[in-house]
C-alpha positions in Angstrom: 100.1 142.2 98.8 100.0 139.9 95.6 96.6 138.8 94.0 94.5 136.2 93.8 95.8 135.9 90.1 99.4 135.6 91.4 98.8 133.2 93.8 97.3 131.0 91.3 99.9 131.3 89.0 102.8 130.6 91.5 100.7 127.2 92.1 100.3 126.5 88.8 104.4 126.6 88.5 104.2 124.6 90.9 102.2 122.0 88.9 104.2 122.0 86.0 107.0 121.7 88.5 105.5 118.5 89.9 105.1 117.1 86.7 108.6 116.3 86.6 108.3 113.4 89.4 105.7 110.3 88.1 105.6 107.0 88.7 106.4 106.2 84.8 109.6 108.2 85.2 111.4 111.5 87.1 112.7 113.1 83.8 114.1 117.3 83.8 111.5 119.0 81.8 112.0 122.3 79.7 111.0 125.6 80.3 110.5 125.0 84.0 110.8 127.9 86.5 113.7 127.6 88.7 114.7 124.2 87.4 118.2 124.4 88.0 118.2 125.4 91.6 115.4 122.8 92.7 115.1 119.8 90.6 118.1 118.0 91.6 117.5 118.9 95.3 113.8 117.6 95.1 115.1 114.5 93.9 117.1 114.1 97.1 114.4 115.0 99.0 112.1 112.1 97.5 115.2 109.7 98.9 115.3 111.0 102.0 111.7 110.7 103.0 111.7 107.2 101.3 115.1 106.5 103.8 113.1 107.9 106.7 109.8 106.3 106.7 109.6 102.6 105.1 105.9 103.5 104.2 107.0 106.5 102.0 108.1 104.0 99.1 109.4 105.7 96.0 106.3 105.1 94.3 103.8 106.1 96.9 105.8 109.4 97.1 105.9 109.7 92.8 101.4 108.9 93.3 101.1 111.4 95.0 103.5 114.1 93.7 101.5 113.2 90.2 98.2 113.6 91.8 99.3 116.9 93.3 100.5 117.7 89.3 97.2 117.3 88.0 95.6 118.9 90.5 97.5 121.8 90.5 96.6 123.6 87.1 95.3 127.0 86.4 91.6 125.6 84.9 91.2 123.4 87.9 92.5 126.3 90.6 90.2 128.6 88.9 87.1 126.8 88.8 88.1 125.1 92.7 87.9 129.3 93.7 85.0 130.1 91.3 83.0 128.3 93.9 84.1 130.3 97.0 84.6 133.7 97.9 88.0 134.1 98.8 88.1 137.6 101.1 92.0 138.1 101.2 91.1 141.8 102.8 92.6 140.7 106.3 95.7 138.5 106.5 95.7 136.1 109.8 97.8 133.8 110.7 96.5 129.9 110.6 98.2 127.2 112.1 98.0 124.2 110.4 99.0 120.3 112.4 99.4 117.7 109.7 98.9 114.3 110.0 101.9 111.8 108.7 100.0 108.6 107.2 100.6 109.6 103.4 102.9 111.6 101.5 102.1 115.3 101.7 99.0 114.6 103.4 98.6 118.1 104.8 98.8 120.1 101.8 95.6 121.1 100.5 95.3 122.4 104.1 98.7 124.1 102.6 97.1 125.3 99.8 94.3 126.5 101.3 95.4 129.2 103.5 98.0 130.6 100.8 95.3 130.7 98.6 93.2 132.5 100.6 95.8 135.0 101.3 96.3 134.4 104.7 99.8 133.0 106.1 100.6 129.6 107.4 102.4 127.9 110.4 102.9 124.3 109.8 103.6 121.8 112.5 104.4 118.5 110.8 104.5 115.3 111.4 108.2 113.3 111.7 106.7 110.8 109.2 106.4 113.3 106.7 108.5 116.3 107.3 110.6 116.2 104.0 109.1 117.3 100.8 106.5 120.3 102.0 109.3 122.6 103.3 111.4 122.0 100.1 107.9 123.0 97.7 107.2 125.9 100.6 110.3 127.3 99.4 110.3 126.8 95.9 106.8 128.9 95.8 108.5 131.4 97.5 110.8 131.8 94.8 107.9 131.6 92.0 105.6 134.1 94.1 108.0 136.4 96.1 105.3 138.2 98.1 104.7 134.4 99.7 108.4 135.0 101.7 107.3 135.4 105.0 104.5 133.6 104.8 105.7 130.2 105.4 106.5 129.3 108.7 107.6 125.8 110.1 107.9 125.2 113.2 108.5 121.9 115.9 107.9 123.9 119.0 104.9 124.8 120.9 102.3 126.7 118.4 102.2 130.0 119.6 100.8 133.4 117.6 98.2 132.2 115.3 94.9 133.3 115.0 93.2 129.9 113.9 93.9 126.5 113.5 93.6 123.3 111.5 94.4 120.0 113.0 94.3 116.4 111.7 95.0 113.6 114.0 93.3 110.2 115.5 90.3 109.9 117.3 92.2 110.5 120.8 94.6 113.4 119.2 91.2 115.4 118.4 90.0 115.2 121.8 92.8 117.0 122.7 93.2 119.0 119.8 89.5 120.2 120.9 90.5 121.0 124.3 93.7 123.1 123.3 92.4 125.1 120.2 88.6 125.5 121.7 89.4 129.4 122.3 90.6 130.0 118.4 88.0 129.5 115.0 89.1 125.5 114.3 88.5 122.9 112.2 89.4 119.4 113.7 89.7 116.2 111.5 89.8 112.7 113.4 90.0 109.3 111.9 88.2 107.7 109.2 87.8 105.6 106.8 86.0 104.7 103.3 83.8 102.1 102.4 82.9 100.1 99.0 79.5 99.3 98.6 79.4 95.6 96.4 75.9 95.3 94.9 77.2 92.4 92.9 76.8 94.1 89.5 80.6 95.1 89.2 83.0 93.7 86.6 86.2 92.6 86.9 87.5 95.7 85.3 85.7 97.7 88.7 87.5 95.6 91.0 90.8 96.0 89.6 90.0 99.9 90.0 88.9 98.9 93.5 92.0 96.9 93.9 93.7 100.7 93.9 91.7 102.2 96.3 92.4 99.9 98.9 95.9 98.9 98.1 97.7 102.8 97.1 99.4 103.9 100.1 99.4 100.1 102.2 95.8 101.4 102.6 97.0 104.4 105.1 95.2 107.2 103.6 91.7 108.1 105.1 90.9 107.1 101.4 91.7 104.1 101.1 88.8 101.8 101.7 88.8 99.7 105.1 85.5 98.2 104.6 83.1 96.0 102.2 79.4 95.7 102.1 78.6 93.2 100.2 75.0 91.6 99.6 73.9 88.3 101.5 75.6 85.4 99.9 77.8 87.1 97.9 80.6 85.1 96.2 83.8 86.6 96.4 85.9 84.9 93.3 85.3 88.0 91.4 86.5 90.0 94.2 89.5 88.5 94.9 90.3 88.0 90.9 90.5 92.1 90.4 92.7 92.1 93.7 95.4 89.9 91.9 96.8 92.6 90.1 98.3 94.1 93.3 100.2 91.2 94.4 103.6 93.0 93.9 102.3 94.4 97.1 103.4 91.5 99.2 107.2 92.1 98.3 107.5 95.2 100.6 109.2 93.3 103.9 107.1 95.8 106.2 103.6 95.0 104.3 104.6 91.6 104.9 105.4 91.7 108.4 102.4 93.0 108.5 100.4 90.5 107.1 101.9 87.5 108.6 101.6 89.1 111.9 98.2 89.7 111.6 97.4 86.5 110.0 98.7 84.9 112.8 96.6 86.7 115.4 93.2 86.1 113.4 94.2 82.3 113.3 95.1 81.9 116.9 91.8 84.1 117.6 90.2 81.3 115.3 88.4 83.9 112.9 87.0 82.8 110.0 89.2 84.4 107.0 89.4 84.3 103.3 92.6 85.2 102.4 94.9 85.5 98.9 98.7 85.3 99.9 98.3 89.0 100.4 95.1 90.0 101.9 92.7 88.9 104.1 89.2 89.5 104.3 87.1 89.5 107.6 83.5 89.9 108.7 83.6 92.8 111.3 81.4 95.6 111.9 84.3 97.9 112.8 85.1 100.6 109.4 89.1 100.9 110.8 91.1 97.4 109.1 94.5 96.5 109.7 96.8 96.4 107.2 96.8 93.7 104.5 93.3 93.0 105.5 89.6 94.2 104.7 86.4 93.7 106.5 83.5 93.0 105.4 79.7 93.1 106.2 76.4 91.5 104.7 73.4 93.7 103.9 69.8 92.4 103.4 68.2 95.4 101.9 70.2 99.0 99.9 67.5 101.1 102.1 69.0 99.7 105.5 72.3 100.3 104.2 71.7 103.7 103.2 70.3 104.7 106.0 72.8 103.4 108.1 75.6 105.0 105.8 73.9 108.5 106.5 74.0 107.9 109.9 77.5 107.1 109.7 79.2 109.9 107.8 81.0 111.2 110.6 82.8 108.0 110.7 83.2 107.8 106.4 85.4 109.5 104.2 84.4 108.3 100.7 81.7 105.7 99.4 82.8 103.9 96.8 80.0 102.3 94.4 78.3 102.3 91.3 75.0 103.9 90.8 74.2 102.9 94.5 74.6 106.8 96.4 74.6 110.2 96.0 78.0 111.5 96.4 79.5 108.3 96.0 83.1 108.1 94.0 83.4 105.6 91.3 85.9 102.6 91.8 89.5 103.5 91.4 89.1 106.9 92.4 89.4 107.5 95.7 92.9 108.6 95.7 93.2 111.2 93.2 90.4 114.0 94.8 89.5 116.6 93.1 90.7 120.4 95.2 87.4 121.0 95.6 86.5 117.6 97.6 87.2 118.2 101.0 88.3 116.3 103.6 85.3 115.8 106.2 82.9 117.7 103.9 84.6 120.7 105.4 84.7 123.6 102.9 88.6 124.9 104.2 88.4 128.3 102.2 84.7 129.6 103.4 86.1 128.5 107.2 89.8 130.6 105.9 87.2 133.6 104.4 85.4 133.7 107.9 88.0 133.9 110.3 
């Protein structure tokens, strides 16, 4: 049985691993466990989930391999379990069903259950089914006692003792159905909000700009949704968007835009719109891609209070001195490993089971 201390470490390789793949530049590092056998294979691997999902662009994979870099380092792993009490005493098996919208979207569910000492049984998604089993295996030659750990499967889930699902709103109601007799977390849909209060600069909105734009706005972090006070003037807005025009040159971003487009102009919506995105008033939190909606608020009480009675619905609130728990602008997509999805703390649920 290997320690907590071992686990850690193996992650950590794992990090420096990582560290090879940016989006400045994938350069062979020193001094690298394993180098030889896995660097040039990762590599391939970053092309073939690129080839296989058109979403998965080279640089969306590189964000979030370097996020995954910084994350994983002893200092940050240390202090992420210095918070929990990780009981390794009994090792169960936890299934874990991964959602597909974003590179490696599954793997601080991953993470969590090695960690914890417990083994995993990972049903992926075919949109991202690539780079995990290629890492999987690389820890198992950093950390041996993780061989036999590690299962992936495309069958029926069968054996496992809990289970961690993510999937949409109508996925989870089945997920609830099937996994109701094992310990469970669920995750549906949803989505994050930025709260204008009209005191941002342009230098906030650029940050903005990447929490709505990384990933074609995909991730459950990306923000879907603007409130923004009565009368607000959106030049500002749409000035710290501009640096993500490039955007516009991916053919499916742009499908996607000009289809929808289309639709909100036969619809006759009223739109503001840039050459690349589209802003709409809607109530709704869930945008289509290449376009944001947007709400007015009379008073930052209301809004609060409606916020709060929202959070099932909310992933992140973005905003500047406006919310407790709210993440500053340009942050969204970098969490830290001990900001959970849902609020859910994964390893107490992993030390209870």
């Amino acid at each position: 049985m290997n320690s907590i201390q071992d686990r850690i470490s193996a992650f950590n390789k794992l990090g420096l691993f990582l560290s090879q793949f940016s989006t400045t530049k994938i350069a062979q590092k020193e001094n690298i466990a394993h180098n030889s056998l896995f660097f040039d294979g990762f590599k391939h691997q970053i092309k073939l989930a690129e080839e296989h999902n058109s979403w998965f662009t080279k640089n969306n994979i590189l964000y979030a391999l370097e996020s995954w870099s910084e994350a994983l380092n002893s200092t940050n792993l240390e202090k992420w379990l210095s918070k929990n009490t990780v009981l390794n005493s009994s090792n169960k098996t936890v299934a874990i069903v991964m959602a597909g919208n974003i590179p490696l979207v599954g793997f601080h569910d991953f993470l969590s259950v090695l960690i914890s000492g417990h083994s995993v049984l990972v049903k992926q998604s075919s949109n991202d089914k690539h780079l995990l089993p290629f890492l999987a295996k690389y820890l198992e030659y950093v950390e041996d006692s993780f061989k036999g750990k590690i299962t992936f499967t495309e069958k029926k889930l069968e054996n496992f003792d809990a289970v961690i699902a993510t999937g949409s709103n109508n996925t989870a109601r089945y997920f609830d159905y099937y996994f109701k007799n094992k310990p469970n977390i669920i995750r549906k849909s949803r989505n994050s909000v930025a709260v204008i209060t009209g005191k941002e600069t342009e230098e906030d909105m650029k940050k903005l700009a990447s929490d709505i734009f990384t990933y074609f706005g995909l991730g459950c972090r990306s923000v879907s949704k603007l409130y923004v006070p009565k009368n607000y003037n959106f030049d500002l807005f749409f000035k710290g968007m501009f640096v993500q025009k490039d955007i516009i040159n991916n053919a499916k971003y742009a499908n996607n835009y000009d289809y929808n487009k289309a639709v909100y102009l036969m619809s006759e919506y009223d739109l503001l719109e840039n050459g690349f995105l589209m802003i709409k008033e809607d109530e709704s939190y869930a945008s289509p891609i290449a376009t944001i909606f947007y709400e007015y608020y009379d008073n930052e009480i209301d809004l609060k209070i409606k916020l709060h009675q929202d959070k099932e619905k909310i992933q992140c609130i973005v905003s500047k001195e406006f919310i407790e728990n709210e993440i500053a602008f340009g942050e969204t997509q970098k969490p830290k490993l001990w900001e959970y999805a849902d609020g859910i703390n994964t390893l107490t649920f992993l030390s209870n089971i």
